[in-house]
C-alpha positions in Angstrom: 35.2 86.9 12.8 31.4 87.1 13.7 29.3 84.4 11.6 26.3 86.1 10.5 23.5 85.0 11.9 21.3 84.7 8.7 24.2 82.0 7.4 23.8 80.4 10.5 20.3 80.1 10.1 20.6 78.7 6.4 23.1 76.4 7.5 20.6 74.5 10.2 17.9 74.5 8.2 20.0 72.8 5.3 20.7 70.3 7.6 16.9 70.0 9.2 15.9 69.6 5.4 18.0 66.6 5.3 16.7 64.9 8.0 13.2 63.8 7.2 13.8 60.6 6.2 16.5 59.8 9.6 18.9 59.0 7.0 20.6 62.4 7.6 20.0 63.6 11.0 22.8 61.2 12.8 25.3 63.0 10.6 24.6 66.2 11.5 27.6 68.7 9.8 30.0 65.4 9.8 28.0 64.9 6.2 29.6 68.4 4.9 33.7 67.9 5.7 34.4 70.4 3.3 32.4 73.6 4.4 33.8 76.8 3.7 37.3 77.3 5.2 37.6 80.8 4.4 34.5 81.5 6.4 36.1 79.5 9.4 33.0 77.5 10.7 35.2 75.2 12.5 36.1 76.2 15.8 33.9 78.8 15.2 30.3 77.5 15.6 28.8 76.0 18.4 30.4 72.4 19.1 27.0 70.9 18.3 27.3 72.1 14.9 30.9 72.0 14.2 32.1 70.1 11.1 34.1 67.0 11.5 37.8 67.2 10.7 39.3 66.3 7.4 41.4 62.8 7.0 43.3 64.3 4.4 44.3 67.6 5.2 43.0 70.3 6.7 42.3 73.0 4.6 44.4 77.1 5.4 42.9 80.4 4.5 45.3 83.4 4.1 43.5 85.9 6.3 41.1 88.1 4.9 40.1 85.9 2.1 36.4 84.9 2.1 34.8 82.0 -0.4 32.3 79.4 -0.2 29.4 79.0 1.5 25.5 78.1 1.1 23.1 79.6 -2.0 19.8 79.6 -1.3 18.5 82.0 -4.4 17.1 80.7 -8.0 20.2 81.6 -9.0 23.1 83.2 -9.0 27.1 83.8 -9.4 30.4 83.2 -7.7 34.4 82.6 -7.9 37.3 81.4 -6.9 38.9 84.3 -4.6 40.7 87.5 -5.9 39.1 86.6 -9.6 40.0 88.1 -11.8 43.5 88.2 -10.0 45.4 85.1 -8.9 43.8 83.0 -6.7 45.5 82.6 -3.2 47.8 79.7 -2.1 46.7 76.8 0.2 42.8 77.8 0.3 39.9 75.5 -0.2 36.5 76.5 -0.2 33.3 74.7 -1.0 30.0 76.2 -2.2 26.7 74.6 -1.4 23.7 75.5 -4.1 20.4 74.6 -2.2 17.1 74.8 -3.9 13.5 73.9 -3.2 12.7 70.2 -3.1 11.9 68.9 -6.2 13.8 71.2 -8.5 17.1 71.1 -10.2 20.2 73.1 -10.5 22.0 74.2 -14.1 25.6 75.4 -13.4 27.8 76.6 -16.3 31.4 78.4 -15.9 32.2 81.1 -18.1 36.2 81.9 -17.3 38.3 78.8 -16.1 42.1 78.6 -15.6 44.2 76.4 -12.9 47.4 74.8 -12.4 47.4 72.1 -15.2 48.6 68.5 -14.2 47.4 65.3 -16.0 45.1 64.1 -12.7 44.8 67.7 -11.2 46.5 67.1 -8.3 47.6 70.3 -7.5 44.9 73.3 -8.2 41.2 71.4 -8.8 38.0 72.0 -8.7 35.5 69.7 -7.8 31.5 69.4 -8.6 29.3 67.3 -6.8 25.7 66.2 -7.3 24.8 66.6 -3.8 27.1 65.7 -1.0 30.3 65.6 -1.1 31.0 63.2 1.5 29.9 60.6 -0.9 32.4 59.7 -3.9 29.7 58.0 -5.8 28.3 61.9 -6.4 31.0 63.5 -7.7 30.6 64.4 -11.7 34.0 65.5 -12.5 37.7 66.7 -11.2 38.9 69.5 -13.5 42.2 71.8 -13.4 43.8 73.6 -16.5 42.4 75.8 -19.0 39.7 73.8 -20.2 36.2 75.0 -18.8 33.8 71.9 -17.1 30.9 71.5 -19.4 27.6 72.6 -18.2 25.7 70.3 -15.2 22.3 69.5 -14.4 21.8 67.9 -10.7 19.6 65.3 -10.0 18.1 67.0 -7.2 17.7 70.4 -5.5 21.5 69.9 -4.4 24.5 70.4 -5.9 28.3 71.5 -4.3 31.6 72.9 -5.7 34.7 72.6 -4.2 37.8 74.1 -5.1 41.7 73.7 -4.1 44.5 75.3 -4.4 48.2 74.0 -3.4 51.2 76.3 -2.0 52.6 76.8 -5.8 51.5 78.4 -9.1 48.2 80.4 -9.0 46.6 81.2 -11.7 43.0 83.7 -12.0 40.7 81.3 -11.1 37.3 81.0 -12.1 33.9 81.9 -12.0 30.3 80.2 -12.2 26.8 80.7 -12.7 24.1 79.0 -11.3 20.1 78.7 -11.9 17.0 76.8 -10.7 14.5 74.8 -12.7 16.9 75.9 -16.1 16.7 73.2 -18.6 18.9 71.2 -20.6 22.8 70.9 -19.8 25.5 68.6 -20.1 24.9 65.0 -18.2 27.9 62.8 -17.3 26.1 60.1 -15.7 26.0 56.1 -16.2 22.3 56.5 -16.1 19.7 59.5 -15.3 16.2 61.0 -15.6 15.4 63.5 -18.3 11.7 65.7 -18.3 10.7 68.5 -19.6 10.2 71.9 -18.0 7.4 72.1 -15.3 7.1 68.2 -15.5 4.6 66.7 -15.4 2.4 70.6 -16.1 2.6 72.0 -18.9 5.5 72.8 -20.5 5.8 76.7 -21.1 5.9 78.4 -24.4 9.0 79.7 -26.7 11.1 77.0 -24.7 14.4 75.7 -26.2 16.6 72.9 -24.1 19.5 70.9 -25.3 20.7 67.9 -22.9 24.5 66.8 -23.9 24.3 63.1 -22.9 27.9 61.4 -23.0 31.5 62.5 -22.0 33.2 62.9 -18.3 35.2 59.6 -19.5 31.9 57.5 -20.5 32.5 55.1 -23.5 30.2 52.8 -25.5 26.8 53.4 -26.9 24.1 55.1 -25.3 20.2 54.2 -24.8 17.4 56.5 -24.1 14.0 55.3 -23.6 10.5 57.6 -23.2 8.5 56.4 -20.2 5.8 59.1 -20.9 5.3 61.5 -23.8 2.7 64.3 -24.6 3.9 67.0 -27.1 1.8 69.2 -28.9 0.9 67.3 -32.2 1.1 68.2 -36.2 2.4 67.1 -39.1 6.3 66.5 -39.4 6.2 67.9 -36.2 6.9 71.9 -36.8 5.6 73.0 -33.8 6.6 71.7 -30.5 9.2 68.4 -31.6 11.9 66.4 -29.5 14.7 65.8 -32.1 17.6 63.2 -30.9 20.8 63.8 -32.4 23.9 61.0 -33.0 26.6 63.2 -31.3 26.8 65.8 -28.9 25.7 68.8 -31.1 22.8 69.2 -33.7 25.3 69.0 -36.7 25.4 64.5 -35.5 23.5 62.7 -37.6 19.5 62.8 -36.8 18.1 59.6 -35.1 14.7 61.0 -34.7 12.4 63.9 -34.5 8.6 63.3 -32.3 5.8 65.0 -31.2 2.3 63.7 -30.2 1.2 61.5 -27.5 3.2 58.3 -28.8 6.7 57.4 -27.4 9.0 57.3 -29.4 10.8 54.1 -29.7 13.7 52.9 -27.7 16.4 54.8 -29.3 20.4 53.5 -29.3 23.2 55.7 -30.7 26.3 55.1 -32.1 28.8 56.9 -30.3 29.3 57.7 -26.7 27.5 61.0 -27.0 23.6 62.1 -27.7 22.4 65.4 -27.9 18.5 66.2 -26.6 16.7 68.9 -28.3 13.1 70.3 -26.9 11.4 73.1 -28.6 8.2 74.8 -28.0 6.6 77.6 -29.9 4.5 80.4 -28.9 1.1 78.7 -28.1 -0.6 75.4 -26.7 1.6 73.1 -24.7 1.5 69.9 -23.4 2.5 67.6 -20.5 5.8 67.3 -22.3 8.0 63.8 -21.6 9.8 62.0 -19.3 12.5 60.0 -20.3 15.6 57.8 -18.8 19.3 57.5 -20.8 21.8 54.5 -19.7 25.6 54.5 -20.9 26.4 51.0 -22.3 28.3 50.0 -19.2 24.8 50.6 -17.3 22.8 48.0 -19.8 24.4 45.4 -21.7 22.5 42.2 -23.0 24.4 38.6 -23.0 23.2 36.2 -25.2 26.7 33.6 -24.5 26.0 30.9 -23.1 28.4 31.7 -19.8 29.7 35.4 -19.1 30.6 37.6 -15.8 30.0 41.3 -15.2 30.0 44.2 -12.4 28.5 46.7 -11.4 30.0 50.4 -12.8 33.8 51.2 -11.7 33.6 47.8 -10.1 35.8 46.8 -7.2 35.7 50.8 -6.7 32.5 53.0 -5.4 29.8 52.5 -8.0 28.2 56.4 -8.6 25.1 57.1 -6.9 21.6 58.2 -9.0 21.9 54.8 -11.4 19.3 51.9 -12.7 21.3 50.1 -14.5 19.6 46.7 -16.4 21.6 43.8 -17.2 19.5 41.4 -19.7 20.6 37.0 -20.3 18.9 36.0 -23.1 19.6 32.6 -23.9 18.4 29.8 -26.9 14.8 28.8 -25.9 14.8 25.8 -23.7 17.8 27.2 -21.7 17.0 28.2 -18.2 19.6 31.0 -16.4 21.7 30.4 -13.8 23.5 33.2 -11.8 26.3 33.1 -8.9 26.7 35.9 -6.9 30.6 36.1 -6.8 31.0 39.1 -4.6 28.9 41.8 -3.1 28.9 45.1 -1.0 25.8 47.9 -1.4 23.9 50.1 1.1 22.7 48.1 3.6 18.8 48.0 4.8 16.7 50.5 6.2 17.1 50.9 9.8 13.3 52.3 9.9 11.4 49.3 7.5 14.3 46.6 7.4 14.2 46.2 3.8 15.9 47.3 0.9 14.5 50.8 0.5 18.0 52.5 -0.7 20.4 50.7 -2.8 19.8 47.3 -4.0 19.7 44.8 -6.8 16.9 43.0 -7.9 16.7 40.3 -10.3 13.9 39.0 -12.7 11.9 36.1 -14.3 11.7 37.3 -18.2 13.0 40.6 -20.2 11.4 43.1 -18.2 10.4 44.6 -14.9 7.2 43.0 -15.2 8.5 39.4 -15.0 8.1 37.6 -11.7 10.7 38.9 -8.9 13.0 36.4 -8.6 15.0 38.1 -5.4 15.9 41.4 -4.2 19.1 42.5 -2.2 21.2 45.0 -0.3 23.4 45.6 1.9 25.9 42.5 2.3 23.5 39.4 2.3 24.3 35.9 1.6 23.7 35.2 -1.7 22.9 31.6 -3.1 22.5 31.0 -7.2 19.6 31.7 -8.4 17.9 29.9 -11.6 15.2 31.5 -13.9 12.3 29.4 -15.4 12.6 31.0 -19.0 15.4 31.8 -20.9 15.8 35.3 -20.1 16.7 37.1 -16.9 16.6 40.7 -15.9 19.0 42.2 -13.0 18.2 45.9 -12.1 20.6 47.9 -9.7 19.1 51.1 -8.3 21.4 53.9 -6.5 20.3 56.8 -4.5 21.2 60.1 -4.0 24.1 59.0 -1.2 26.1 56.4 0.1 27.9 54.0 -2.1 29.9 51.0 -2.0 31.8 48.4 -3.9 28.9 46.4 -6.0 29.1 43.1 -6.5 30.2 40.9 -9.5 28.7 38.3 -10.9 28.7 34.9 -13.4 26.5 33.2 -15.0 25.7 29.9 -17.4 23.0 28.9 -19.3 21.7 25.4 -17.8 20.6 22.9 -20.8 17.8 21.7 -21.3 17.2 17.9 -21.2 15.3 15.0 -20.5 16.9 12.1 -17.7 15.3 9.1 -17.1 16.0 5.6 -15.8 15.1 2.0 -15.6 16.5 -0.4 -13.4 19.5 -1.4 -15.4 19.9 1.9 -18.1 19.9 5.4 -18.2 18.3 7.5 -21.0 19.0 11.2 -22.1 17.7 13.4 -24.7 19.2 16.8 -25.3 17.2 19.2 -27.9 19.7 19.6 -31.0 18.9 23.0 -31.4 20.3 23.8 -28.0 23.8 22.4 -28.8 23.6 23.5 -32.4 26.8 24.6 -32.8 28.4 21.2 -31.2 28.8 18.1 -33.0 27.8 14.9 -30.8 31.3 13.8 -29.6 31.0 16.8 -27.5 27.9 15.2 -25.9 29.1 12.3 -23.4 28.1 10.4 -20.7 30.8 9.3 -18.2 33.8 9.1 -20.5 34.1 10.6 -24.7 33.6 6.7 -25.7 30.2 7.0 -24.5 29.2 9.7 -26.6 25.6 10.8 -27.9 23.9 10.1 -31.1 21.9 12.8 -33.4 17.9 10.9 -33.1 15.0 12.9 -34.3 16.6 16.2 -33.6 18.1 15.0 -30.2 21.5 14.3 -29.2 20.5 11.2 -27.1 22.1 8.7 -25.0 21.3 5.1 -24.4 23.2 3.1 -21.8 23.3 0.1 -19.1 24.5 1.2 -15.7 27.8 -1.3 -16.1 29.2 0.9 -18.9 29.9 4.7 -19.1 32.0 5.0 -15.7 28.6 4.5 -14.1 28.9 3.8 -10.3 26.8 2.9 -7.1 26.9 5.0 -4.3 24.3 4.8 -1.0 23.0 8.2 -0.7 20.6 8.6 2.5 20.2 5.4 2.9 19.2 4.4 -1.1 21.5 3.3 -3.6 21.7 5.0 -5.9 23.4 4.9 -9.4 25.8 7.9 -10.3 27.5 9.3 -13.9 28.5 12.9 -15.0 27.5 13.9 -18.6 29.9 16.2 -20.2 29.0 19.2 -22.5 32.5 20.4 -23.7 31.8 24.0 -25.5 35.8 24.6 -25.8 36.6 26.9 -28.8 40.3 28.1 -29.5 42.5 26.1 -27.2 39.6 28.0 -24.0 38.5 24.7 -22.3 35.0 25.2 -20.9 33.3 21.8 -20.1 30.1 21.8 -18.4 29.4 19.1 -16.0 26.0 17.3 -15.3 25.4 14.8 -12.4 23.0 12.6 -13.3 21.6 10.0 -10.7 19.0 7.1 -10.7 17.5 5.4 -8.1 16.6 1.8 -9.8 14.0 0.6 -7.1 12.0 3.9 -7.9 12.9 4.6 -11.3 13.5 8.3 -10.3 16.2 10.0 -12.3 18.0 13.7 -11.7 20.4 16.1 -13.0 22.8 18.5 -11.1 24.8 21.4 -12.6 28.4 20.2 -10.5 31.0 22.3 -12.5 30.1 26.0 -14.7 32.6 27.8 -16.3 34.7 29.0 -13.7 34.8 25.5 -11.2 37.3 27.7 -9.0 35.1 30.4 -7.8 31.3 28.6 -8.7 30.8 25.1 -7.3 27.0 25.5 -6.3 24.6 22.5 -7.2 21.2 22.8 -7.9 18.8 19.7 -9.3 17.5 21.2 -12.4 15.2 18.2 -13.6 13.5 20.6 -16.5 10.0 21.3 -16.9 9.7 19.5 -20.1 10.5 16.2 -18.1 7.3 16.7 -16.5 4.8 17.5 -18.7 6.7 16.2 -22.3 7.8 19.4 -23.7 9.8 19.2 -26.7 10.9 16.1 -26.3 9.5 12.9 -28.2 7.3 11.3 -25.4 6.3 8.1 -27.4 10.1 7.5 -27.4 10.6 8.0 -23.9 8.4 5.4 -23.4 8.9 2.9 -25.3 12.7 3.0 -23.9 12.2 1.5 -20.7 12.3 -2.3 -22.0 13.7 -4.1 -19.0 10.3 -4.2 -17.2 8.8 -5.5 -20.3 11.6 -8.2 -20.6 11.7 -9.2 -17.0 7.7 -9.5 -16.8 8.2 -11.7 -20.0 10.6 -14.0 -18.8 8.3 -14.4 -15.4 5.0 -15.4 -17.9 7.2 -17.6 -19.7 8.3 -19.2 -16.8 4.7 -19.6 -15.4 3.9 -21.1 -18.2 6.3 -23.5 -18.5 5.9 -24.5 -14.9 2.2 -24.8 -15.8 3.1 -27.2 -19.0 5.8 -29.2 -16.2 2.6 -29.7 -13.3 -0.2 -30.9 -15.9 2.5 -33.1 -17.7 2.8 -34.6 -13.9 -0.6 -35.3 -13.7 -1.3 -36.7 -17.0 1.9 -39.2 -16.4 
């Protein structure tokens, strides 16, 4: 069988438009392992182009039957083979839908029937979102009766594959496919939404509906408007975005905009939201751009201790996410995270940095916050602390390439205030912080030393003889050593925070070191986390602080006195 040359042709310029970036040119046709059996590229093509051989199985073609290949036109229409009649045993093809840069693809099936089994394992058909030699692309496996919903790609690239075992056939399929269409059904964790022509004008007499939610996604979802400019009026009867609470326009309304103000960040109720854009016959408008995450893509923890993952976590996270994880903790709290495992794309080969896939976490709520560390690739990891309350951890995806993700714990450290003298320690912990403990969870060394409630402060007053206190030489200093306990169990679930805290009497220089978080088996990092508000007073009562340190005051008296007396004792010598 002759390849055409045009195919041919098609075929190497797919693969020169993936190369600009050197990401794809060492691949070569090893990226597409599935191309078009029935057409026979391998063996058949030049050896410099031939695909690499399948792991799996290597896919047969009864002869004579022809499917797959690459479409190149704005849109268009194919099959499964023989449709309408039954589809041939033992075939697998693979369609590649290529349009220009920068656009998007809309495909939609209007006949579907193949062998049914619970996890298609027999007949299937497969879509990607681009390349199918990456797992994290692929939006859906689908066999029986049911037809896929319609799918928007995230790029100008988008492949179907479809299978077929050596029983049961059934007629197959067919599929339509167009450029720049808009609206459709996305299945995503997270993904962009604009307008049509975006950021130009939108066009006139334009109606799109995006189906956010399905494909196995559960929990609420969030959309939020980066940019917005829709023709204006009032209640919005000309050109309007209206959000809907379900997947079709009969859901409950959660909104309806126009104008050139966002709307607000909008959260729905159910795992679905529908995405309605209208235009009417005249004057038009940049139009919007806007970003949806499923609630397993952007959770907030306000607990004091938690864990999470990335998506499908210890599996292949998908490609094309931003997910946001947000800590927000009691004020005074500070956040500190342990990275418990991780595996993304590693660095650019070009730059050496983390250009593709990485996670990146930050000082505050949002984006804008100061970056408190960025990573990829498999890097050694070491806790990191905020210095507010709230911490921000973005993960961005590509197009390509995934890997395992990473998992991750966290605890809120305490805020409080350590000092020393040269015989007693002094702490103060904010109430408020602990407000849901009484002070018998608050001890120093052993539960008999345990705080008092002061002012609004659990505090704790004792000599360095008492409390399971102990000296230790540490570099060379002694140095005087307890652990404070912070015991937050609740419902026979131990979870006891432990606090070195250290003085060095010569210096009067006390510490504090997080030594055991919520799960002591897997974290058992120490960081000194002497709080801000010991340096510059903070919440705390300062006059308190400082009228505690007595010793000095005593042992200066008792050297006056004894001046003194000696004084009294030398004169009274004289005078004799």
């Amino acid at each position: 069988m002759a390849i055409p040359r045009q195919f041919l042709k098609d075929t190497r310029a797919l693969v020169r438009e993936y190369s600009p970036a050197g990401r794809w040119g060492a691949w070569g046709w090893a990226a597409w392992p599935h191309w078009s059996c029935c057409v026979a590229l391998s063996g058949m093509l030049p050896a410099e182009v031939s695909p690499r051989k399948r792991t799996s199985h290597q896919p047969l073609c009864p002869p004579g039957i022809k499917c797959g290949g690459v479409l190149s036109a704005p849109s268009g229409n194919f099959s499964s083979p023989n449709f309408p009649r039954p589809y041939p045993y033992e075939t697998e093809c693979m369609w590649l839908i290529v349009v220009a840069e920068g656009s998007s693809v809309l495909l939609s099936f209007s006949h579907f029937e193949l062998e049914y089994h619970a996890a298609c394992a027999y007949d299937y058909l497969q879509v990607y979102n681009g390349d199918t030699r990456d797992q994290g692309n692929l939006l859906g496996t689908f066999c029986g009766c049911n037809p896929p919903p319609s799918f928007s790609s995230a790029w100008h690239v988008m492949a179907v594959i479809f299978h077929s075992d050596r029983h049961v056939a059934k007629r197959g399929f067919t599929a339509a496919y167009q450029k720049d269409a808009c609206g459709g059904q996305l299945t995503g964790l997270s993904g962009e939404i604009t307008s049509p022509r975006y950021p130009e004008s939108y066009p006139n007499d334009a109606e799109c509906r995006w189906r956010i939610g399905g494909a196995g996604g559960s929990g609420p979802l969030t959309l939020v408007f980066t940019d917005f400019q829709v023709e204006g009026g009032q209640g919005c009867i000309f050109d309007y975005v209206a959000l809907f609470d379900g997947p079709t326009a009969a859901a409950p309304r959660l909104g309806r905009y126009c104008g050139s103000t966002r709307p607000p960040r909008t959260i729905s109720s159910t795992p679905h939201l529908l995405i309605l854009f209208k235009s009417d016959f005249n004057i038009g408008g940049r139009g919007f751009k806007a970003h949806f995450y499923s609630g397993e893509c952007q959770e907030v923890f306000t607990t004091i201790k938690g864990n999470f993952s990335s998506p499908r976590y210890p599996n292949f996270y998908p490609n094309n996410l931003k997910c946001q994880w947000t800590i927000q903790l009691p004020p005074g709290y500070r956040v500190k995270v342990f990275f418990l495992d991780m595996e993304l794309e590693g660095r650019s080969s070009l730059t050496g940095s983390c250009d593709y896939d990485h996670l990146a976490a930050f000082d505050g709520n949002t984006e804008n916050g100061s970056l408190l560390g960025q990573w990829c690739g498999r890097d050694s990891l070491v806790p990191v602390t905020s210095h507010s309350n709230q911490l921000l951890l973005v993960l961005h995806t590509d197009r390509n390439i995934a890997k395992r993700g990473f998992s991750i714990a966290y605890v809120g450290v305490v805020p409080m205030n350590v000092s020393c003298t040269r015989t007693d320690f002094h702490i103060q912990i904010p109430v408020q912080s602990l407000a849901q403990l009484g002070r018998n969870r608050v001890y120093l060394g052993t539960p008999s030393c345990a705080a008092h409630v002061v002012g609004g402060n659990f505090k704790i007053h004792t000599r360095f003889d008492t409390c399971g206190t102990e000296s230790q030489k540490r570099n060379n200093t002694s140095v005087i050593v307890s652990t404070l306990y912070i015991d937050f169990s609740a419902d026979d679930q131990e979870d006891i925070h432990q606090y070195e805290v250290q003085c060095e009497p010569k210096r009067k220089e006390a510490s504090v070191n997080l030594i055991a978080s919520p799960d002591p088996s897997r974290v058992r990092q120490a960081e000194n986390l002497v709080d801000v508000q010991q340096r510059d007073g903070g919440a705390m009562d300062s006059r308190e602080i400082r009228t505690q340190d007595t010793s000095d005051i005593v042992f200066i008296s008792i050297c006056i006195l004894a001046g003194l007396l000696m004084v009294v004792a030398v004169v009274g010598l004289v005078l004799l």
